[in-house]
N, C-alpha and C positions, 0 to 999 in steps of 0.2 A: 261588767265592771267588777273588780277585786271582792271577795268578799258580801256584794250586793245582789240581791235578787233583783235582777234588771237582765230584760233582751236588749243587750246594743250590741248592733253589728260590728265587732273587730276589725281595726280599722290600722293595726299596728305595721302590718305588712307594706297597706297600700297607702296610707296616709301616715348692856354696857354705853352709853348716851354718850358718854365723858370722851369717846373716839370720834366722835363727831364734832369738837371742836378742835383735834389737830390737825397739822398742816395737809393739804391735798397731796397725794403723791400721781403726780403723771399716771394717766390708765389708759391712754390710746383716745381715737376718736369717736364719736359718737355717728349716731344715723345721718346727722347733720353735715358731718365732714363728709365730701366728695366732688370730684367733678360731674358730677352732675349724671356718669355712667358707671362710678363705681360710688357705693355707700356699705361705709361700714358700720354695724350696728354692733355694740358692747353690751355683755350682757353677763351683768354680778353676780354670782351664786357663793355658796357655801358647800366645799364636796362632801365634809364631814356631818354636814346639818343635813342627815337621810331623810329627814321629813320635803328635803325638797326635793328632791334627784329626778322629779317627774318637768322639772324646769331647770334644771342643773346638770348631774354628774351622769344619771343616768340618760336625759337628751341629748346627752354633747357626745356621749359614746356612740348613739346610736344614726347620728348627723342628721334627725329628721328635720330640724329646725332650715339645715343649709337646703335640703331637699325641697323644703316648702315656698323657701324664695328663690329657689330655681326655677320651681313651677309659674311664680307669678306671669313672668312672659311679658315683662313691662320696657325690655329693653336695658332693663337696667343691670350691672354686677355687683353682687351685695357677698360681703367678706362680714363673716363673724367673729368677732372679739369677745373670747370667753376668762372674765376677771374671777379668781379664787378669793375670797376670803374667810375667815374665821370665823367672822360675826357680823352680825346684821348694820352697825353701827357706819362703818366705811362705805358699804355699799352707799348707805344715805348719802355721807358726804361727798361724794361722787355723784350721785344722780341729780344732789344739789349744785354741782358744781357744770353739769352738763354734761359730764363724762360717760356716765353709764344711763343707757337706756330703757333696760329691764333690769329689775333685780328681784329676788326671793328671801322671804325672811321672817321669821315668826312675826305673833300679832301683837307683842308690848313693839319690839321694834319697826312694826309697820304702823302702829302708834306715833311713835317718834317719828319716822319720815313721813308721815302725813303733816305733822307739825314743822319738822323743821321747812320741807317744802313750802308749807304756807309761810313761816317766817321770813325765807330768804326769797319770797314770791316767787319759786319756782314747783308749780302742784306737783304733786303725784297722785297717781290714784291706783288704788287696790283692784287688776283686773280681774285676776281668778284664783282659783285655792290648789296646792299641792296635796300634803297629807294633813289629816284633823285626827281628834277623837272626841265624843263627845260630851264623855266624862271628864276629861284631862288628863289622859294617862300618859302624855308627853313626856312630862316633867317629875322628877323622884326626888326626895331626898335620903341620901344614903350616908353610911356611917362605915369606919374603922370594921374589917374582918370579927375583931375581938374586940370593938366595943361595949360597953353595958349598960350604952342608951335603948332604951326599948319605945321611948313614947316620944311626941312633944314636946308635953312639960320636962320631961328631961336636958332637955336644950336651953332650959334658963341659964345665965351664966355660960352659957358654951361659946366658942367662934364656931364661926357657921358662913364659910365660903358660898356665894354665889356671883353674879353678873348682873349686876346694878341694872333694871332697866330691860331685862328679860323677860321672859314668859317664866321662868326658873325660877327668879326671884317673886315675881307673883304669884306663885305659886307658895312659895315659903312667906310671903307675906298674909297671904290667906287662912293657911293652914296655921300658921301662930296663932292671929287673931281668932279661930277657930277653936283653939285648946286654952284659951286664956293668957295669951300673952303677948307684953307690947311690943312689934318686931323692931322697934324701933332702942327701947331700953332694956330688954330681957335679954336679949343677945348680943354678943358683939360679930356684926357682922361684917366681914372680908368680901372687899369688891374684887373679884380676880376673877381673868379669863378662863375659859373652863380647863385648859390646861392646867394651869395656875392651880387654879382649886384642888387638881384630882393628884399635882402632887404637895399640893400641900397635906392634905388627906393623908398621904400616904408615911407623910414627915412628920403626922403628930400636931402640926401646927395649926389645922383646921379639924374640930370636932365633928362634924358633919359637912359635907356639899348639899347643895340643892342646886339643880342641872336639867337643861332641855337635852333631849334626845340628840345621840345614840352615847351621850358621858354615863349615864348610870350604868345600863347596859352592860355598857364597854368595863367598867372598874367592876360589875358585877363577874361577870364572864373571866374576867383577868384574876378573880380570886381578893382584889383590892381594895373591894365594900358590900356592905351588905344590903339593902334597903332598909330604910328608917320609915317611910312613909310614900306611898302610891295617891299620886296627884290625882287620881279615878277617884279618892275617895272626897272631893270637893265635888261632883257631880258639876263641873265645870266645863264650857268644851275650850281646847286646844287647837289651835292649827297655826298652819306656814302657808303664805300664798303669795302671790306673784303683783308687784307695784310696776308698776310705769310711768316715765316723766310726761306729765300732759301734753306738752308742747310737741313729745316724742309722736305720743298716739294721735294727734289732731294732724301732723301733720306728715306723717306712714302710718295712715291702720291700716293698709294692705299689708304692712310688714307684721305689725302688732297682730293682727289676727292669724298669721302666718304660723308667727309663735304660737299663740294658742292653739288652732290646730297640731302644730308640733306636740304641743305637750299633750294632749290627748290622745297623740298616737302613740307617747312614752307611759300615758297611765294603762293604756289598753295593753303592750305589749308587758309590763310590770303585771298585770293581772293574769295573762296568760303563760305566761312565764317565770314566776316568782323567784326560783330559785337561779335561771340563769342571770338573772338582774341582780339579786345577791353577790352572785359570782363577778357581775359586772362593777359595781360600784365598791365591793373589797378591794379590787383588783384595783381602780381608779383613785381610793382613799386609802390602802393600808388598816383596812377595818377587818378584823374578823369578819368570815360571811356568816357566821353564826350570831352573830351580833344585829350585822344587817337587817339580818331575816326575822332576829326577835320581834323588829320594827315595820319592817316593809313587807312580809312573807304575806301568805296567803292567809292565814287568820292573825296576823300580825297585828302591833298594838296601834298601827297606821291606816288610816282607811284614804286613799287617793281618789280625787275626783276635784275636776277644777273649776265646778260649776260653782257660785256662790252663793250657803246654802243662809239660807235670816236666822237659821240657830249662832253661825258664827258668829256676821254680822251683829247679832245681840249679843253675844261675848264680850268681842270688841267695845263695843259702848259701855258693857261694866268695866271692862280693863283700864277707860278712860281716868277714872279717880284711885286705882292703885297709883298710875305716875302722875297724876298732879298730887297728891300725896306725898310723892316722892321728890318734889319741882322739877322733873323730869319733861312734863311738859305742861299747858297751862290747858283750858278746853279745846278739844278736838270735835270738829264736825265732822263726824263717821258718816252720817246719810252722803257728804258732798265726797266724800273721799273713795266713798263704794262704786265702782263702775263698772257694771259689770255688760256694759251693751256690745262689748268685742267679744267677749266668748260667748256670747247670745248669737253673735253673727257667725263666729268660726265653726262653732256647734251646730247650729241651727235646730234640727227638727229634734236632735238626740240630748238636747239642753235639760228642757222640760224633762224628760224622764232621769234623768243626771239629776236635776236637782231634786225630785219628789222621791230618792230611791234611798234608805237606809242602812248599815251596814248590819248583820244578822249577827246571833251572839260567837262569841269566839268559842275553839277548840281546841282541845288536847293535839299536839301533834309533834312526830317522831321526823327526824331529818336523818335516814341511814347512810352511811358510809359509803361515800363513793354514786350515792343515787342524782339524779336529775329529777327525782320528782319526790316530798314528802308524804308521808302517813297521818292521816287523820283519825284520831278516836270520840269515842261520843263522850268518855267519862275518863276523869284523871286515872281513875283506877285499871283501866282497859290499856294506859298507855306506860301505866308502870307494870304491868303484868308482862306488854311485849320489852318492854326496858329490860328488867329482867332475864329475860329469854334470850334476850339479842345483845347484853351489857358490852360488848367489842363490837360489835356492825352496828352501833347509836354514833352518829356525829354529835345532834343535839336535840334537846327535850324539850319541850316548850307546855306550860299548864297555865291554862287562865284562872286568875284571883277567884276565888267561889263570892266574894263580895262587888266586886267593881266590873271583873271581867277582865284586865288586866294582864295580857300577855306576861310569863315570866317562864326562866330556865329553871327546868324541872327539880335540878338540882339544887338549885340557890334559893327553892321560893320555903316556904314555913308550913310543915306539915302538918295536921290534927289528924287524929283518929278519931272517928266518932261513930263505936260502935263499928262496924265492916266497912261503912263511909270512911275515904280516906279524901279531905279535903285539905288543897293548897292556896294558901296567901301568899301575897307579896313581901307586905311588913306584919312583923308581929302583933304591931296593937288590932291590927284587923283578926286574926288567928285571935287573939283575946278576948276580942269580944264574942267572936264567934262560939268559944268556950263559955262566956260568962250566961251563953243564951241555949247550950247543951251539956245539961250534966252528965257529967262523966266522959265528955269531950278533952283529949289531954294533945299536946306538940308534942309530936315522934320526930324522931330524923329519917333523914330521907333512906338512907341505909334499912332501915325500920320499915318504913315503908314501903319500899321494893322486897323485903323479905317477905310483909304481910299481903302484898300482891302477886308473889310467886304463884 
């Protein structure tokens, strides 16, 4: 597995709420619709939300899913309908509506469609996980290039775009209440798509975003924000995973389990391949692959595995009173909503070690020019020294937060010196304090940096 010290045998080869009350728009049929020899099964994703591509952008390229209900051998013709969306929100009212029968989607909006499901008595239930982390390094809030927010507290009085109802916004609801302030009257916060946000950011008219993955990233990489705050630093976990309409799985789990086997052979091939799955999911989103890769790469800030591990699971149950907080939704039964006995089946023996397996700490690593495979170093400073050496054959630099661990680009992250120690953060206030705990600890630029690592 990516990143995991685990033997499993490779098997890649061979095996926003407020959108949920408008109108349904037509999405095709579901598993249900068929003559009885052909069934088509629809299935919601998000190409831009890389935390799922192991049930999404990245599966659909590689057609293991249509491969695995080829194999079944049941007599039957099964046609795949693959629905794009934005955000997590539609796919619910769709799956509430019958229409879609898998879909993928961070954990405040698998919140929500556990609830709306119960409300309009159609279940769903949470089969297995995409990508986590399990500090929460999903989620950033970031600011203006040449802003002169530096903290938190600095956001009193500010607009502060997010997605009502995200993992994003719980996250900037956390981290307020965390710094002293009420996210409720301290700021004036902007519900807006993360497009929305990232140009309103750009127009001055929002002081900060706060955004699930690949939007920080992406406006980081583009030159368009800076980080404000590394969602690592709630020691929270994050993740995206995979729901199912009950009625779907009760009655195809030979399909359902199909799927999951599908996605496991899309995490395994993402783990042995990192970089060409980059290549793949840019190509299929319009994303930078350097962007991708911050995310998905081999010590990327994404750790994949679709087993369902009880750290998340305990997430999920705190995340419950952010949105009834928010009337977002009222109590949610997470134990009745966790189902995870189909990827218990479709995995079988390789479960159990999937879910007892950890992800090791991240590393420094170089993406050279034109390569199919990146460079790993053991210390930021081994990675700005070949940076240096190599400053035209670098695509991209990658250094983990020295506080959270925090995948960030080399370039964009917040330098110290301390003493021949050249240590990188994500946001400042981290680099701050990291100063306030080593005297004579001072932020260089990155320019600086790469000098003193020549």
């Amino acid at each position: 597995m990516k990143r995991i010290a685990l033997d499993v045998k490779r098997t890649a080869a061979a095996v926003g709420a407020a959108a949920l009350l408008l109108p349904l728009a037509a999405c095709g049929g579901s598993a249900e619709a068929g003559d009885g020899k052909t069934v088509t099964v629809t299935v919601g994703y998000q190409s831009k939300t890389i935390n799922t591509v192991t049930a999404g952008t990245l599966l659909r390229s590689l057609g293991y899913f249509e491969k695995q209900l080829d194999a079944l051998g049941d007599g039957t013709t099964y046609k795949v309908k693959w629905q794009d969306f934005a955000t997590g929100a539609p796919i619910t009212a769709q799956m509430t509506a019958g229409k879609i029968d898998i879909g993928s989607m961070g954990d405040f909006p698998l919140l929500i469609n556990a609830a709306r499901g119960k409300q309009l008595d159609q279940p769903t239930h949470l089969v297995s996980v995409t990508g986590y982390n399990l500090r929460g390094g999903l989620n950033t809030i970031v600011t203006a290039p040449d802003s002169k927010l530096a903290s938190l507290t600095d956001l009193k009085g500010k607009k502060v775009s997010t997605s009502v109802g995200s993992a994003a916004d719980g996250t900037l609801v956390r981290a307020l209440q965390r710094a002293g302030l009420d996210p409720d009257k301290d700021i004036d916060k902007l519900n807006q798509q993360p497009a929305v946000g990232a140009s309103a950011l750009s127009a001055g008219s929002a002081d900060a975003l706060s955004q699930f993955v690949a939007w920080p990233g992406l406006l980081a990489f583009q030159g368009k924000a800076k980080a404000l705050y590394d969602g690592a630093q709630l020691n929270l976990p994050t993740f995206h995973g995979v729901t199912a309409r009950e009625k779907f799985a009760k009655d195809r789990p030979a399909v359902l389990e199909a799927f999951l086997k599908a996605q496991a052979q899309a995490t395994d091939y993402l783990d042995a391949h990192p970089v060409a799955a980059a290549e793949s999911v840019a190509k299929a989103t319009g994303l930078p692959a350097e962007v991708v890769y911050l995310y998905n790469g081999d010590h990327g800030i994404s750790t994949f595995d679709p087993s369902v591990k009880p750290q998340l699971v305990a997430a999920l149950k705190d995340d419950v009173s952010i949105l009834e907080a928010a009337k977002l939704t009222g109590d949610v039964d997470v134990d009745s909503f966790v189902d995870d006995q189909y990827v218990k089946k479709a995995l079988g023996a390789s479960y159990g070690k999937r879910l007892a397996a950890t992800p090791p700490p991240a590393a420094s690593e170089v993406w050279p020019r034109g390569a199919s495979e990146t460079r790993s170093f053991t210390s930021p400073a081994q990675l700005l020294a070949y940076v240096a050496a190599h400053r035209d054959a670098v695509r991209a630099a990658y250094v983990p937060d020295a506080t959270t661990g925090t995948l960030w680009f080399a370039d964009k992250a917040v330098w110290v010196a301390d003493g021949a120690n050249l240590v990188p953060f994500v946001a400042p206030a981290t680099a701050q304090a990291y100063i306030g705990a080593h005297g004579g600890a001072r932020v260089i630029t990155y320019a600086e940096a790469l000098e003193r690592a020549a």
